[in-house]
C-alpha positions as CSV (number, residue, x, y, z in Angstrom):
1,X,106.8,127.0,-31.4
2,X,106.3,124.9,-28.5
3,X,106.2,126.4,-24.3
4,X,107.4,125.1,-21.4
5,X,106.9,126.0,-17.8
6,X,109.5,124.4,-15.2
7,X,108.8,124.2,-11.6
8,X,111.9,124.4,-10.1
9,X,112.7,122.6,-6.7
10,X,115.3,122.3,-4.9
11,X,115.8,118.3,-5.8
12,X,113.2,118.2,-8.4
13,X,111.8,120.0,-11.6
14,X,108.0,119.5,-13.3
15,X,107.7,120.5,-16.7
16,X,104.5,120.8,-18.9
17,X,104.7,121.5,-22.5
18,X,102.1,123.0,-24.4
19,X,101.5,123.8,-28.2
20,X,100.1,127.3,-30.1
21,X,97.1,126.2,-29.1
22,X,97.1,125.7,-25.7
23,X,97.5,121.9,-25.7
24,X,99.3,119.9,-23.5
25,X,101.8,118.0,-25.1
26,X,104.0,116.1,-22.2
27,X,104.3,116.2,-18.8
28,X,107.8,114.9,-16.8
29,X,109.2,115.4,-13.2
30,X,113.0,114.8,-13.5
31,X,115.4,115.3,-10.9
32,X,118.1,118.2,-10.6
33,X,121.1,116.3,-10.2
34,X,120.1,114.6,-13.7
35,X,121.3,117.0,-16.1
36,X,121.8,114.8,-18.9
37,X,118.0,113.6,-18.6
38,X,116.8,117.4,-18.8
39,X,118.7,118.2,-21.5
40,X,118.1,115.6,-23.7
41,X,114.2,116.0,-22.7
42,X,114.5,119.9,-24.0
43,X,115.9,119.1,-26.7
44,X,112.5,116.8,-28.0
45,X,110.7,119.8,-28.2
46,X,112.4,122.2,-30.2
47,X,112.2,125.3,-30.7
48,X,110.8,126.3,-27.6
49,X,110.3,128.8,-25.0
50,X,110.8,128.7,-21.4
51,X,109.8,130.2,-18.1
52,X,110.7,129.1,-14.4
53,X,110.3,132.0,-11.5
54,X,113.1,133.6,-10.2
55,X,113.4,131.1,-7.2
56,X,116.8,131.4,-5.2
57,X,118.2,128.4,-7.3
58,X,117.2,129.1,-10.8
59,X,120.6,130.2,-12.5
60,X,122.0,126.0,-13.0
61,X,118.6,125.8,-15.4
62,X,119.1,129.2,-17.0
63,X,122.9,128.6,-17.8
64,X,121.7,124.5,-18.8
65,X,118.9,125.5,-21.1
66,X,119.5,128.5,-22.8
67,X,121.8,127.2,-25.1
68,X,118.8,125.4,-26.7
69,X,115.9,127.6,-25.7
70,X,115.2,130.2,-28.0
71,X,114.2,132.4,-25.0
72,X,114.6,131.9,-21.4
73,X,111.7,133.9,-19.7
74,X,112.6,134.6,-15.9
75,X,109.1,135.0,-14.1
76,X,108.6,137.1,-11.3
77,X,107.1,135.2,-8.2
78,X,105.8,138.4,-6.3
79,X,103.0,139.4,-9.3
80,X,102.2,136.4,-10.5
81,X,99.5,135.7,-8.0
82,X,97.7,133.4,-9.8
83,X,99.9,130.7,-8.2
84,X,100.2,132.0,-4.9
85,X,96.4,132.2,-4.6
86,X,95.0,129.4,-5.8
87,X,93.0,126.8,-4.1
88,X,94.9,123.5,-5.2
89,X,98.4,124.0,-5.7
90,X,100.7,121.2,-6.9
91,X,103.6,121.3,-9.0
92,X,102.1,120.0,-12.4
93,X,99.4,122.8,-11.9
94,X,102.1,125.5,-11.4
95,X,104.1,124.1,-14.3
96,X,101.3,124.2,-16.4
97,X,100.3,127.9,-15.5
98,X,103.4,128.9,-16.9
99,X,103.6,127.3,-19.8
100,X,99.8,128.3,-20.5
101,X,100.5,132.6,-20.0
102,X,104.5,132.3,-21.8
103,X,101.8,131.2,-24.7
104,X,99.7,134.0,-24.0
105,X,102.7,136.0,-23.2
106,X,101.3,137.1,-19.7
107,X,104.8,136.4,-18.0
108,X,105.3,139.9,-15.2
109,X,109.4,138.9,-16.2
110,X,111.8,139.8,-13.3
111,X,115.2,140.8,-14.1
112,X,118.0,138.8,-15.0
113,X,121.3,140.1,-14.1
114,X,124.3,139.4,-16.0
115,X,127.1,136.7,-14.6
116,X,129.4,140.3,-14.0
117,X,126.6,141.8,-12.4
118,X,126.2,138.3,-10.2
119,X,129.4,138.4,-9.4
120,X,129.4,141.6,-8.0
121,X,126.5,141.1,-6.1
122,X,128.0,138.2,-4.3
123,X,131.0,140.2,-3.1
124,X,129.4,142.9,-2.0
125,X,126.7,140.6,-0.3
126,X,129.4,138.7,1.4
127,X,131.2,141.9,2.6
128,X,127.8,142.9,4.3
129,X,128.1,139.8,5.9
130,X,130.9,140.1,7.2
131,X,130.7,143.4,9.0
132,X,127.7,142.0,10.4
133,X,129.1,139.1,12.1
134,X,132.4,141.3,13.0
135,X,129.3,143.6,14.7
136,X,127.2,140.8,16.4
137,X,130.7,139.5,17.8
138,X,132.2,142.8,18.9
139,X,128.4,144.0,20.8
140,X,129.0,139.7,22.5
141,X,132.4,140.9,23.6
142,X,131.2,143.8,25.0
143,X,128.0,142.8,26.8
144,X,130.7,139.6,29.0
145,X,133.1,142.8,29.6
146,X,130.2,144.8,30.8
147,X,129.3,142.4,33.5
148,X,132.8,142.7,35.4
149,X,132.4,146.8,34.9
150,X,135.5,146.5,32.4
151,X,133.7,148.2,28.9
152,X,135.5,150.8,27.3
153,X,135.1,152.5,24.3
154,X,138.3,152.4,22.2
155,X,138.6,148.8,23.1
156,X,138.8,147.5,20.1
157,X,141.6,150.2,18.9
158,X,145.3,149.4,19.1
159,X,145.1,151.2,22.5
160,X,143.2,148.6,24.5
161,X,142.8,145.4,22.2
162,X,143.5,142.3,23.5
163,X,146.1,142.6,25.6
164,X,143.6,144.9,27.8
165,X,141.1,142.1,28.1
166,X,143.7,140.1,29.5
167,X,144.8,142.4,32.3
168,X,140.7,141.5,33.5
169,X,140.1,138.7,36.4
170,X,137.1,137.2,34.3
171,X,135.6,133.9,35.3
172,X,136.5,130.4,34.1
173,X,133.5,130.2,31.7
174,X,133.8,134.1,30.7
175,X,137.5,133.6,30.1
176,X,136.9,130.9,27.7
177,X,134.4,132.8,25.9
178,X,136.0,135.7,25.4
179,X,138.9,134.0,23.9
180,X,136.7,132.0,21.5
181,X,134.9,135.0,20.4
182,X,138.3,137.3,20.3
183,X,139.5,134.9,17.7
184,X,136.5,134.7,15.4
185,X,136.4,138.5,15.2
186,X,140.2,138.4,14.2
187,X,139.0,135.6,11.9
188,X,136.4,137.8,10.8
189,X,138.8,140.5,10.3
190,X,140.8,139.4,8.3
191,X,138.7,137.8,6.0
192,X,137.2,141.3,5.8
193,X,140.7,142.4,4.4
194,X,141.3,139.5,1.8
195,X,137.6,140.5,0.2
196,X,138.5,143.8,0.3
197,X,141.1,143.5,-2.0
198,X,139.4,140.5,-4.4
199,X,136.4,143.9,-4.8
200,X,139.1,146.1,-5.7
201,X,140.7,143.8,-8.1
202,X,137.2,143.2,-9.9
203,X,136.5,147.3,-10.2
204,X,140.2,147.3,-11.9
205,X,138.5,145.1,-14.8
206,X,135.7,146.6,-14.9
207,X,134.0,148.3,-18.9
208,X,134.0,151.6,-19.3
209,X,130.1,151.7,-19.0
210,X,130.4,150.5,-15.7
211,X,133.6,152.4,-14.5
212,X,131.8,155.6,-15.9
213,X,128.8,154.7,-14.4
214,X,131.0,154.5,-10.4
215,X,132.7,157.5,-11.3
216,X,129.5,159.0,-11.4
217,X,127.8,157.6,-8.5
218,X,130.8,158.8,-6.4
219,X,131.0,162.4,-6.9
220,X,127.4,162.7,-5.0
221,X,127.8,163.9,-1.5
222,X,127.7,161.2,1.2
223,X,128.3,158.3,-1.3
224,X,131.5,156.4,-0.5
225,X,133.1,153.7,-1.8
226,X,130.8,151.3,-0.1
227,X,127.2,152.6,-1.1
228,X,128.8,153.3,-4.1
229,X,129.4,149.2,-5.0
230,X,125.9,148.4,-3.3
231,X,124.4,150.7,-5.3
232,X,126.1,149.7,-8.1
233,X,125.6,145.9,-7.6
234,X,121.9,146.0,-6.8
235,X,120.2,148.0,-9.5
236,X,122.7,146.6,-12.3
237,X,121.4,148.3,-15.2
238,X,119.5,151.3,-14.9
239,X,117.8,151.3,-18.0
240,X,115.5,149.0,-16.7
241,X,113.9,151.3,-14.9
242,X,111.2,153.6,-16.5
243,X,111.6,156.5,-14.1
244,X,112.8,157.7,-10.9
245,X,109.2,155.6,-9.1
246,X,110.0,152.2,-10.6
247,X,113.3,152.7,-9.0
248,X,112.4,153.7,-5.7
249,X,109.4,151.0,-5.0
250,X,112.5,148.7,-6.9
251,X,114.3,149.8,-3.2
252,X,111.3,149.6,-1.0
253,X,111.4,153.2,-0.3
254,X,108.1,154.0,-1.2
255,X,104.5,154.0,0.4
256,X,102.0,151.9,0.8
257,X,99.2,152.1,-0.8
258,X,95.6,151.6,0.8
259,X,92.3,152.9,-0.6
260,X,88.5,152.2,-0.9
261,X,85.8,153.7,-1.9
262,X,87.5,156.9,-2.9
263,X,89.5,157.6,0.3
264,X,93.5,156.9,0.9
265,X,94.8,156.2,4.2
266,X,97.2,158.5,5.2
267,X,100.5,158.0,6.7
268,X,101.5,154.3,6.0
269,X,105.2,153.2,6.5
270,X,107.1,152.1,3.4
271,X,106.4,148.5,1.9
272,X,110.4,147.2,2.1
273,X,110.5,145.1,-0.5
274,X,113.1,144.9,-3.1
275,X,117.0,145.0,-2.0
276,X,117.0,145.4,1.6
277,X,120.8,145.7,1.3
278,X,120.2,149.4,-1.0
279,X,117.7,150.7,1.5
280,X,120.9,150.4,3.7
281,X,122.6,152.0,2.4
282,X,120.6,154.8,1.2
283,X,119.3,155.8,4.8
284,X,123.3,155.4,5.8
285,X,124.7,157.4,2.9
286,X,121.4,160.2,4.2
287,X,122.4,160.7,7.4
288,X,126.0,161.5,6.4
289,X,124.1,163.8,3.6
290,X,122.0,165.9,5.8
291,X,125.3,166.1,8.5
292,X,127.2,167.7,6.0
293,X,125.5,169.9,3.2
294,X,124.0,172.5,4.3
295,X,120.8,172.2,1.7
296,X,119.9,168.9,2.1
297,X,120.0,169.4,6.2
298,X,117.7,172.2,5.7
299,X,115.3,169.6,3.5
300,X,115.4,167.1,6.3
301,X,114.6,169.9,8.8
302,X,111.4,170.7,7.0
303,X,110.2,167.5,7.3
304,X,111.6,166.6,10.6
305,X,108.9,168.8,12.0
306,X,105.9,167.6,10.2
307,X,106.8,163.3,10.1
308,X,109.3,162.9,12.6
309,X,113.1,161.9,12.2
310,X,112.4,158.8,10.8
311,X,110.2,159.5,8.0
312,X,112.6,162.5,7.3
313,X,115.4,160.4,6.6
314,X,113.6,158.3,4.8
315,X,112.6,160.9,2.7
316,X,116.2,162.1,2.4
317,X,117.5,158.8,1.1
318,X,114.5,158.3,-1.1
319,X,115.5,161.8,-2.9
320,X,118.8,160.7,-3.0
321,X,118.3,157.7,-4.8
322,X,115.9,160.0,-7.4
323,X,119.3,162.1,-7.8
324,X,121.3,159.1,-8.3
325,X,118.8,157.7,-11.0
326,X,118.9,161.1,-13.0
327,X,122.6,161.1,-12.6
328,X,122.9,157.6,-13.8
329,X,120.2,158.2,-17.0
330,X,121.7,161.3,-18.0
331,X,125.6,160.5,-17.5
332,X,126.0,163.6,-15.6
333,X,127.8,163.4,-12.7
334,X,126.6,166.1,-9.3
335,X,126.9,169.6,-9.0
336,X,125.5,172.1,-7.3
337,X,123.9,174.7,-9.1
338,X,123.8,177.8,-7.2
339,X,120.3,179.8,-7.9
340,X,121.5,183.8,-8.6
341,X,119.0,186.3,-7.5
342,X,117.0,188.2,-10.4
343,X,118.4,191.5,-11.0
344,X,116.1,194.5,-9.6
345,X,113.9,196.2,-12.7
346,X,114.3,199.6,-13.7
347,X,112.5,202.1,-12.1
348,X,110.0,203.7,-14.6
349,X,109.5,207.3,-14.4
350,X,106.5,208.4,-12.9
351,X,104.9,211.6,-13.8
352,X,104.3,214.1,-10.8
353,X,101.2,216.5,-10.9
354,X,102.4,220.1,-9.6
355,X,100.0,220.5,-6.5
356,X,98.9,223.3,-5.4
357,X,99.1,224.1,-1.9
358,X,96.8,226.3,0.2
359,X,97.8,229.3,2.5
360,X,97.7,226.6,5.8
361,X,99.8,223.9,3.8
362,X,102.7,226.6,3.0
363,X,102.4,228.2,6.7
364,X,103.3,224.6,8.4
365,X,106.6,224.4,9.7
366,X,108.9,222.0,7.7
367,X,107.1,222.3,4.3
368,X,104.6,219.3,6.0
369,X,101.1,219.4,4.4
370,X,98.3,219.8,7.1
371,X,95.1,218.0,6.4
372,X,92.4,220.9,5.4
373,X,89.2,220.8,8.0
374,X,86.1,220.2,5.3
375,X,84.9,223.6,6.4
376,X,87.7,225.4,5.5
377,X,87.6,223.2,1.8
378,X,84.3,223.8,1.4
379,X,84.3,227.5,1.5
380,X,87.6,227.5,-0.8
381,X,85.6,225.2,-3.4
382,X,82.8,228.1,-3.3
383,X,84.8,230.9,-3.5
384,X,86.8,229.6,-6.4
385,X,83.3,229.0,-8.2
């Protein structure tokens, strides 16, 4: 079995294959837009594993290879430090630090989604987009309008629209932008509209794991159709994921982590890495949570008071994304279940001692025992010896 590392460029890739024992065998640099001349040098050294990092070009060489590989090992940039810290970097270094732990089978892998899973991902990363740039436009639009003390707030509604802005005396230059920036949000809009329905068509055809799997993540409060495809589209499988933490430092909801010589430091923000896209929309789909059920409003008040509304929420959505991980795992889908009170115990008969009262106790008004003075007691004790 023979190991390759590829260092993948954008124009080039370096390869180093090694042996069992750790031996070099060849070295090459061979361009990207030569695929012939990278598969016919793969195919020299087989059978074989490979690893290349999970770089934002690497699915061309996954798709090329893997038909000849016997494995096709995605590494995962982020934890494999020995790269990113060494002293003298080059590309036949890093290429041959690859090849050298896939030997050792050292690899930290990253995940490799499948082409449905890719696909997905790309729609619903391109629908982000787009209400981005339909926001950054709209906020433009505003900020020339506000300048001639014209701003309104339904004025992108069928109320106002466009034939509003014309009713304006704006500038020359103003004029011309607005018109230019009018368009591209139409533009924008309609696009919008045309990959709406293209998502819709790829849910229709989706497998019943996956449709199961949306059904479920939709019957949560405050999940919608929309953080219900991001949700779905970023984590992909959740099998992957060994329990609810993997899954929420996967989403950057998590703390960091600082601590020496036995003492933590308190109180640091999250680390944000993972899918920035999912944090989104978990803090989004929390905010409608705690507006609406009464239970998880009263969780975010609890902390609200101790960290703050931002931590709170933050809190909320990581929660929420715990829920949605058990939901996920367990193919149940949400439900309330409503905590009865425990019914009251019998009461267990208690024995009274008849008590005898004195002349003063049965002379008080009411039936009311009156505390005997110690005097009093004391001469009753004697004469009763």
């Amino acid at each position: 079995m023979n190991f390759i590392g590829a260092d993948l460029h954008k124009k080039s890739i370096t390869l180093c294959v090694m042996d069992e024992k750790l031996k070099v065998l060849a070295r090459k640099t061979l361009p990207c837009d030569q695929a012939d001349q990278v598969v016919e040098f793969f195919r020299q050294f087989r059978p074989f594993r490979v690893a290349v990092e999970a770089t934002a070009s690497y699915t061309w060489f996954v798709e090329l290879v893997r038909p000849l590989a016997e494995e096709v090992v995605l590494a995962n940039p982020g934890k494999l430090r020995v790269i990113a810290e060494s002293i003298k970097k080059t590309d036949r270094l890093d290429a041959q630090v690859l090849a050298e732990f896939l030997a050792r089978d050292q690899i930290p892998r990253a995940y490799m989604p499948t082409p449905r899973q890719r696909q997905h991902r790309a729609l619903v990363r391109q629908r982000q987009y787009l209400r981005e740039r339909m926001s950054s436009v709209r906020c433009k639009i505003r900020h020339v309008l506000a300048d001639y003390n014209a701003d309104r707030k339904d004025l992108f509604s069928a109320k106002a629209g466009w034939g509003y802005i014309k009713g304006i005396e704006l500038g020359d230059a103003d004029s011309f932008v607005i018109k230019q920036l009018w368009t591209e949000w139409e533009e924008h809009q309609a696009r919008l509209l045309k990959l709406t329905g293209k998502i819709k068509a790829f849910v229709a055809k989706a497998p019943q794991r996956e449709a199961e799997a949306r059904r479920i993540v939709k019957s949560a409060p405050g999940v919608g159709e929309v953080t219900a495809e991001v949700v779905l589209s970023e984590i992909g499988d959740v099998g992957r994921f060994g329990n609810a933490k993997a899954i929420c430092a996967y989403a950057g909801l998590v703390p960091r982590v600082r601590q020496t010589g036995g003492k933590k430091s308190p109180d640091l923000p999250i680390t944000k890495q993972g899918s920035g896209l999912l944090r989104w929309a978990l803090v989004e789909a929390a905010w409608r949570l705690v507006g609406t059920s009464p239970r998880w409003s009263a969780f975010f008040a609890r902390l609200r008071k101790r960290k703050g509304s931002k931590r709170a929420i933050v809190a909320v959505a990581r929660k929420l994304l715990c829920v949605l991980y058990a939901m996920l795992k367990t193919s149940t889908p949400y439900k309330v279940v409503a905590t009865e009170p425990s019914p009251p115990e019998p009461a267990r008969p208690t024995r009274r001692r008849p008590v005898r009262k004195s002349t003063a106790e049965a002379a008080a008004p009411g039936g009311r025992r009156r505390p005997a003075r110690a005097s009093t007691a004391k001469q009753e004790q004697t004469a009763t010896t």
